[in-house]
C-alpha positions as CSV (number, residue, x, y, z in Angstrom):
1,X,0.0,0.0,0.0
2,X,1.4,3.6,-0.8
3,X,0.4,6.7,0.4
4,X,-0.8,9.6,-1.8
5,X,1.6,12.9,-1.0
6,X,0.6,15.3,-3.7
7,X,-1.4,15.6,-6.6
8,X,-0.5,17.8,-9.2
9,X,-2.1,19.7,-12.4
10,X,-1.8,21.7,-15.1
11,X,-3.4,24.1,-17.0
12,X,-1.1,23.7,-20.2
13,X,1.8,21.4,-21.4
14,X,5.4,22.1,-21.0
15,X,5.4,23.6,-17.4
16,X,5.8,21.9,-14.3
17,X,2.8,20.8,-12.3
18,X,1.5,22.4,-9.1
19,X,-0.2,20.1,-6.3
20,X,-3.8,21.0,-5.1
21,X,-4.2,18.8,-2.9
22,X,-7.3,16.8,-4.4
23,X,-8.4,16.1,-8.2
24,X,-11.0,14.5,-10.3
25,X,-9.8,11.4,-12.2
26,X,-12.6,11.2,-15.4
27,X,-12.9,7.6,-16.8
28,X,-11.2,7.5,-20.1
29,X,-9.9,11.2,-19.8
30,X,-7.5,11.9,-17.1
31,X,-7.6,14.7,-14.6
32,X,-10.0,17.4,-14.9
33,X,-8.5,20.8,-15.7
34,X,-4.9,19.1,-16.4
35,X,-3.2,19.9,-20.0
36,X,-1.8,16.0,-20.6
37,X,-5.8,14.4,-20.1
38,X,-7.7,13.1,-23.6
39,X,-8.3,9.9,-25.0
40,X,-4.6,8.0,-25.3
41,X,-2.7,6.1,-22.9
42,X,-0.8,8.5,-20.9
43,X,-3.5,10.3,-18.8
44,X,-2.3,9.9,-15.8
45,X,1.9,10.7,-14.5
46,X,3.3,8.9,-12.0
47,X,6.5,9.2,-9.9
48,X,7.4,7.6,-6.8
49,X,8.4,9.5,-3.8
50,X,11.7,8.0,-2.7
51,X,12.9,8.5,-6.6
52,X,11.8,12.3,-6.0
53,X,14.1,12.0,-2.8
54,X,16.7,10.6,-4.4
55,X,17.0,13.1,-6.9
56,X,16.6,15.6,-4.0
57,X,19.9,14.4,-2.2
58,X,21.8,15.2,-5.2
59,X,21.2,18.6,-4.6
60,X,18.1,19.3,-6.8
61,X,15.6,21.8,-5.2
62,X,12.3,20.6,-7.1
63,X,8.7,20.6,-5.4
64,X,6.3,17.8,-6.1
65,X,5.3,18.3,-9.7
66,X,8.6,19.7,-11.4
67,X,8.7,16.5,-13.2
68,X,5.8,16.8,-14.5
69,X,4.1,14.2,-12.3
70,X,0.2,14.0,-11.8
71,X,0.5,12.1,-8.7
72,X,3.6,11.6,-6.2
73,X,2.7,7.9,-3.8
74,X,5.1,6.7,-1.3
75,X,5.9,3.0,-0.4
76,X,5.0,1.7,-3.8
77,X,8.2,1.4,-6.3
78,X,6.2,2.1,-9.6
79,X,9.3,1.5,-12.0
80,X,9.3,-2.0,-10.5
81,X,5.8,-2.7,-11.4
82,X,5.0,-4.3,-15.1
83,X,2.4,-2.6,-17.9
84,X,-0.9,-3.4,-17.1
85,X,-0.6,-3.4,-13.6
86,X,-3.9,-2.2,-12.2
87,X,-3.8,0.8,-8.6
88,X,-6.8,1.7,-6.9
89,X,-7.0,4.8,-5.0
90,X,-10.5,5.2,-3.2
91,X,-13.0,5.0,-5.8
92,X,-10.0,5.6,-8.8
93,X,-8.8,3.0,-11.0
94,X,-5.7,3.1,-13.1
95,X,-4.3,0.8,-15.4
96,X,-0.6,1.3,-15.7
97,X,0.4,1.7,-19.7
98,X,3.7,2.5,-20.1
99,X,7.1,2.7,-18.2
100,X,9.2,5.7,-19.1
101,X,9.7,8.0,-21.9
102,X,11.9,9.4,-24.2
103,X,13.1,13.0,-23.6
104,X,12.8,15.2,-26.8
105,X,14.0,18.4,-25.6
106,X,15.6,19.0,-22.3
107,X,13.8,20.1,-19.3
108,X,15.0,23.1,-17.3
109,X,15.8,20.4,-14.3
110,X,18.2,18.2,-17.0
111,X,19.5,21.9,-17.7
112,X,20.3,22.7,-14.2
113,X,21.3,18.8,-13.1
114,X,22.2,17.4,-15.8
115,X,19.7,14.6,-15.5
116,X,16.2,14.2,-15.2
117,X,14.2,11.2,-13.1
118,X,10.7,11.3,-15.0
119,X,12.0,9.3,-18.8
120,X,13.2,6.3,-16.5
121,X,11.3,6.5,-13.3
122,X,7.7,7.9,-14.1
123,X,5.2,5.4,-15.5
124,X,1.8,6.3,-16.8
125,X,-1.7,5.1,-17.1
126,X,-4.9,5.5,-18.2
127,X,-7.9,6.2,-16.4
128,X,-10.5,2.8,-16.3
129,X,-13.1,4.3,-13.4
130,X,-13.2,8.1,-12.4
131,X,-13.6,9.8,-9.1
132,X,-11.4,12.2,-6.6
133,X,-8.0,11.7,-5.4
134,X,-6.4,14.1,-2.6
135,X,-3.2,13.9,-0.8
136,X,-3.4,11.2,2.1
137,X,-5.2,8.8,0.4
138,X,-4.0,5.3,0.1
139,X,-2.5,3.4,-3.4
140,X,-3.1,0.1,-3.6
141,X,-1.4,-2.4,-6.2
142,X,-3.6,-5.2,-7.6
């Protein structure tokens, strides 16, 4: 089981995420209000919190969402976990669909580090049943 510690939107591609504490998850969609939802298989961003942590003790000052990330869990190693996995959060259920991506362009974090956690670490998924999500909420792998 993992623990929800922020969840994170927004409003257009290309810029880092900002946590608000609780979102809806739309079947099919993504997050309401968040640039990367629509109908394809990376609705949903993923990072887990020990790999933001990591990153962290290398000097990097980044707040939950720099990366990207809709949603930051702790206690569940999402890199670890294969494609098609299925989490449930609450009412939410998420089908993992892919495990990293490639990096096109550098992000300002790869700029300033010279590396960036979110094309190995993050995974995404797609949204199979809607409902809210909000920081404390348990993650469970299925």
């Amino acid at each position: 089981m993992g623990k929800v510690l922020a969840v994170c939107i927004s409003p257009e591609k290309g810029t880092a995420k900002q946590n608000v504490g609780t979102a809806e998850f739309v079947a099919d969609h993504g997050i309401k209000d968040d640039a990367h939802a629509g109908k394809w298989h990376r609705q949903v961003s993923l990072l887990s919190h020990q790999k933001i942590e990591n990153f962290r003790m290398k000097g990097a000052e980044v707040a939950d969402g720099a990366f990207g990330e809709n949603l930051v869990v702790e206690n569940i190693d999402f890199r670890s976990l294969p494609v098609g996995t299925i989490l449930t959060c609450g009412p939410v259920v998420l089908e993992m669909t892919q495990i990293g991506k490639e990096c096109h362009s550098h992000c300002a974090i790869f700029q300033i580090m010279g590396d960036c956690i979110m094309p190995r670490e993050g995974v995404f998924a797609r949204v199979l049943h809607g409902g809210f999500i909000s920081v404390g909420d348990e993650m469970y792998v299925q």
